[in-house]
C-alpha positions in Angstrom: -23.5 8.5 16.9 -26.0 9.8 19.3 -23.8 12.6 21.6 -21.3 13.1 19.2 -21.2 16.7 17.4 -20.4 17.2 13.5 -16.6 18.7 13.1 -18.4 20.6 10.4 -21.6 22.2 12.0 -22.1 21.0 15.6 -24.8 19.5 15.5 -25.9 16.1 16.8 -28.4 14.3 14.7 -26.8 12.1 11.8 -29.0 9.7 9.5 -27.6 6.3 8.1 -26.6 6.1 4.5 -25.2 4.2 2.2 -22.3 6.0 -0.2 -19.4 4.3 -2.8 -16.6 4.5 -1.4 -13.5 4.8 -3.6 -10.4 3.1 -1.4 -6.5 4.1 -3.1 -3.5 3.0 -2.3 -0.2 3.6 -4.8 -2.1 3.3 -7.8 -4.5 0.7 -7.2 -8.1 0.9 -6.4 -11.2 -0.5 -4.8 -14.9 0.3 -5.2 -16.8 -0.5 -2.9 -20.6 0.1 -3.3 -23.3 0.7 -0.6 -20.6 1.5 2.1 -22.3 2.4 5.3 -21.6 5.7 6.9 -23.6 8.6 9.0 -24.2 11.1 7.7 -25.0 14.9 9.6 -28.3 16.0 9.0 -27.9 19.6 8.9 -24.2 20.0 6.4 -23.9 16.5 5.3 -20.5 16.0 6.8 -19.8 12.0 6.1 -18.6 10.0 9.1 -17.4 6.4 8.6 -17.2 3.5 11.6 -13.7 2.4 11.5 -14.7 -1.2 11.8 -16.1 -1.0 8.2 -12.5 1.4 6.7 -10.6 -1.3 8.3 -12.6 -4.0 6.8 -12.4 -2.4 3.5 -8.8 -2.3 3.5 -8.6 -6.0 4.4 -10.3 -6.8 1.3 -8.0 -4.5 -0.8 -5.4 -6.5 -0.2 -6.8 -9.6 -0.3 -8.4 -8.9 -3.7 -4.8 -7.6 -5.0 -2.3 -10.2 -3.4 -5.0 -12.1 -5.5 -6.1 -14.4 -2.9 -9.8 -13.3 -3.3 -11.9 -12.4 -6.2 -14.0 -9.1 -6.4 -17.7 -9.1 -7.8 -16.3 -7.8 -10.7 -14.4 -5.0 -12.9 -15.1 -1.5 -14.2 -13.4 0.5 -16.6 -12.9 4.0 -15.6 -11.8 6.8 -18.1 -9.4 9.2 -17.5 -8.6 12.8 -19.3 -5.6 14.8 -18.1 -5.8 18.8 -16.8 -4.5 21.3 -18.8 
């Protein structure tokens, strides 16, 4: 990211990490593990390369028009808020 300053913070020094990344859209989702992002070094603030967002969503729907497979499936629990 080199000269670009955190929203967050201001500062300009990010490391690379990788993060899952949990993509929605009306109900359905997508995990995608080890998703590359930077991340700021001093508050953490997560920044993500549109290349690889855009490339996520491409697989979304290629995985739920059913056209592609994904690695596999995961149950997730859920519990209502009272």
């Amino acid at each position: 990211m080199g000269e670009i300053r955190c929203n967050t913070c201001g500062i300009n020094s990010y490391k690379e990490r990788k993060i899952n990344y949990l993509y929605s859209h009306q109900g359905k989702y997508l995990l995608v593990p080890k998703t590359p992002v930077e991340s700021c070094i001093d508050c953490g603030m997560i920044y993500y390369d549109a290349a690889v967002l855009k490339e996520i969503e491409r697989r979304f729907f290629v995985i739920h028009q059913q056209n592609e497979m994904p690695d596999s499936y995961i149950q997730i629990p859920t519990k209502s808020y009272r």
